[in-house]
N, C-alpha and C positions, 0 to 999 in steps of 0.2 A: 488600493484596488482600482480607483475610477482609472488612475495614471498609466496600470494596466491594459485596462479596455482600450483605452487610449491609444496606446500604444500597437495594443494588435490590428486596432480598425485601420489605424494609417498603413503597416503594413499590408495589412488583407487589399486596401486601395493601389499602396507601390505593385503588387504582381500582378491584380487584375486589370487597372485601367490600360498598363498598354501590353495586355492580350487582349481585348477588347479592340484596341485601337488597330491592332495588328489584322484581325480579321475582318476590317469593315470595308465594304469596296471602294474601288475607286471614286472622287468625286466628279462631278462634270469638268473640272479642271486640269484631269488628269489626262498624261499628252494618249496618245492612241495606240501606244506601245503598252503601256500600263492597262486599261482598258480593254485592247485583244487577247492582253496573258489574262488578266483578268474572268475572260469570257470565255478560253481555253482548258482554263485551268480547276481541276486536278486533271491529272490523266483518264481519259472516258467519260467525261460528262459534258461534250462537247460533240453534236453531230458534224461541224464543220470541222475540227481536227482533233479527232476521237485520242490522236495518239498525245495529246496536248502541246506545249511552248517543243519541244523536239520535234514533232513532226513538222510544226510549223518550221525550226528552222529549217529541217532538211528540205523545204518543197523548197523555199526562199532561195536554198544552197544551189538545188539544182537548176531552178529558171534565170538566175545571175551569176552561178560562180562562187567557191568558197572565199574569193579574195573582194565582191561585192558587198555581203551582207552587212558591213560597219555603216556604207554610206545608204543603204538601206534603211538599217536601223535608225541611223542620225536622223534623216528625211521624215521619218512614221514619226521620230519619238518628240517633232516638232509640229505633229499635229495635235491640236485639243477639240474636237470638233463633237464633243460633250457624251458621247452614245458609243456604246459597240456596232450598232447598226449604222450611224452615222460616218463610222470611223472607216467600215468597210468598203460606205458607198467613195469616201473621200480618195480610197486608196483603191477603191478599181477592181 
């Protein structure tokens, strides 16, 4: 029976630890690409882009170009600059 217990708690641990881990924010570490999805994201809980990570791309699209947005993305996602707010002032 204990071998049991056992056995369920380790499972009960394999499924929850990384859903847990899955949901936890970014750390200061993380570049300012992670960080602004982060701070976007779900769809609507964001007054800076209500439409969340899609509106942001399309504004991105339209002020650069659809063939822009990779070096874009490359430049942001080499910022770590610790904060959303940080992140925003770095990039303007």
């Amino acid at each position: 029976m204990r071998k049991i217990a056992v056995v369920l708690v380790l499972l009960v641990a394999i499924v929850a630890i990384p859903a847990v881990a899955a949901s936890a924010a970014p750390n200061a570490h993380a570049s300012c690409v992670g960080l602004e999805s982060q701070g976007i994201s779900p769809v609507g809980s964001s007054d800076e882009f209500p439409g969340g990570r899609p509106q942001l791309n399309s504004v991105v699209r339209q002020l650069i170009g659809a063939n822009g947005i990779g070096p874009v993305v490359s430049f942001v996602s080499k910022l770590h600059e610790g904060s959303h707010q940080a992140c925003d002032e770095a990039t303007g």
